[in-house]
C-alpha positions as CSV (number, residue, x, y, z in Angstrom):
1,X,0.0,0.0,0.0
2,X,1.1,3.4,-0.8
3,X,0.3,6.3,1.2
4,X,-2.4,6.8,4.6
5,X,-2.6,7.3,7.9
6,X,-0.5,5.6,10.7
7,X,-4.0,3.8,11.9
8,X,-2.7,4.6,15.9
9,X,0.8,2.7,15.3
10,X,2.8,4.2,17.1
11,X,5.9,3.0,14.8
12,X,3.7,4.0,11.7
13,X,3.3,7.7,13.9
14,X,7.3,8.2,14.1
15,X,7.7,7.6,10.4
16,X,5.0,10.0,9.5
17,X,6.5,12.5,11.7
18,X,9.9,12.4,10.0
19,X,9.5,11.3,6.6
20,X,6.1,11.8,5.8
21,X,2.6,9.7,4.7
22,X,3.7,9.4,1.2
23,X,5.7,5.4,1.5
24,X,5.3,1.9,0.6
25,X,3.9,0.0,3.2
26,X,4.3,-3.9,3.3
27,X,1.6,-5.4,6.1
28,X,2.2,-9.1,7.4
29,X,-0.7,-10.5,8.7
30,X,-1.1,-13.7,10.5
31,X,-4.8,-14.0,9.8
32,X,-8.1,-14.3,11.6
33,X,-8.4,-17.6,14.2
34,X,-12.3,-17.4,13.3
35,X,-14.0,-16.4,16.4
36,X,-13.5,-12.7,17.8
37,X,-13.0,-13.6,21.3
38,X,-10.1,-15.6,20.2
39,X,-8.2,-13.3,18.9
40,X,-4.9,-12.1,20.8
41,X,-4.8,-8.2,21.7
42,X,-1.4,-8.4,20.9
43,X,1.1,-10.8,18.7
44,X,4.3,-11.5,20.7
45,X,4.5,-15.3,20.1
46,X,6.6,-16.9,17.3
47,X,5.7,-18.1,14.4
48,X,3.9,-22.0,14.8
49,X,6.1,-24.9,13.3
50,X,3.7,-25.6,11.0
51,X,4.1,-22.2,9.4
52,X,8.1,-22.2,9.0
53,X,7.9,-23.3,5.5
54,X,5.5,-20.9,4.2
55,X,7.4,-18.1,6.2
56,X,10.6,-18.6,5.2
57,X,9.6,-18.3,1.4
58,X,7.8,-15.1,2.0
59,X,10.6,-13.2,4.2
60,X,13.2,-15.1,1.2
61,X,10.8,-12.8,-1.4
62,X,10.6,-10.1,0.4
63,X,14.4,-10.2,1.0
64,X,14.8,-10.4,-2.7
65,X,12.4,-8.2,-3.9
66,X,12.9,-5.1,-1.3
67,X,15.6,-3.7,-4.2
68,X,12.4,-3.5,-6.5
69,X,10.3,-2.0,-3.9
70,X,13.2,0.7,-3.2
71,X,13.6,1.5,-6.7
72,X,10.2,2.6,-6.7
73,X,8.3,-0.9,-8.5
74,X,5.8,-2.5,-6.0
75,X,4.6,-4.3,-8.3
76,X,8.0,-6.2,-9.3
77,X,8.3,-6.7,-5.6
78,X,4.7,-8.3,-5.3
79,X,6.2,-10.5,-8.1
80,X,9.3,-12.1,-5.8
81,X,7.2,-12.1,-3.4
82,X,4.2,-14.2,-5.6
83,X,7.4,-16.6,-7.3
84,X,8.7,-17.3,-3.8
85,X,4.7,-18.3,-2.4
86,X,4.2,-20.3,-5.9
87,X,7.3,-22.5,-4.9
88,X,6.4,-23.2,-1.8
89,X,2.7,-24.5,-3.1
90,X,4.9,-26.9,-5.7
91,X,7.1,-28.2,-3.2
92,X,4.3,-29.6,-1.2
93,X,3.6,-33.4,-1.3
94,X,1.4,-34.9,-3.5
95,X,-1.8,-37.1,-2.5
96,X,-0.5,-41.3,-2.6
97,X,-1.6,-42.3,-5.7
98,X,-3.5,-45.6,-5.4
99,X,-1.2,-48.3,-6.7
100,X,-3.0,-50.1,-9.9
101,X,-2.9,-53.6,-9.9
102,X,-0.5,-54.4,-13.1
103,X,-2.1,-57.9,-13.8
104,X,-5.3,-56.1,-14.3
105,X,-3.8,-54.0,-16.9
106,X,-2.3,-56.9,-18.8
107,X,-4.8,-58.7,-21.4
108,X,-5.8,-62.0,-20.9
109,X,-4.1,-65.0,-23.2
110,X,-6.1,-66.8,-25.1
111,X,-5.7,-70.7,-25.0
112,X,-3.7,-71.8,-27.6
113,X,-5.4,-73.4,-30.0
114,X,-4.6,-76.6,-31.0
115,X,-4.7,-77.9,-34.9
């Protein structure tokens, strides 16, 4: 996102104050656990097992793709970041494949006739 208002962060707040509102801003969410009531009023905790893979291809993009978003092309740095996320879908295991029964495949013999 380009441009807005700080929103009450005070960390947004100090860079307004020196810099300006005019600034990419990349947000990092760790999404909605589904009910209101369980949803922290603050996010101190590390990151769940579960979600090292996925995170360390995102900060890997983002990593690679901050040169793009300083040289004033968000949208090239929305693509490392999109290439990074992509490989990280393709490197995930594929469903077991039943295992076909190969005598079922072969054709039956016919008796050999005999003359």
């Amino acid at each position: 996102k380009t441009a807005g208002g700080h929103a009450g962060h005070n960390g947004l707040r100090s860079i307004h104050q020196h810099i300006g509102a005019d600034y990419h801003r990349v947000r990092l969410g760790i999404g909605h656990p589904g009910h209101k009531d369980r949803v922290a009023g603050y996010v101190l905790h590390d990151f769940a097992k579960a979600d090292h893979a996925w995170l360390d291809d995102l900060l890997s993009g983002i990593g690679e793709g901050a040169v793009k978003l300083a040289g004033k092309d968000p949208a090239g740095f929305m693509n490392k970041i999109a290439i990074k996320a992509q490989a990280q879908k393709s490197q995930k295991p594929k469903a077991a494949q039943p295992h076909r029964n190969e005598a079922a495949l072969e054709k039956p013999q016919s008796p050999d006739k005999e003359d």
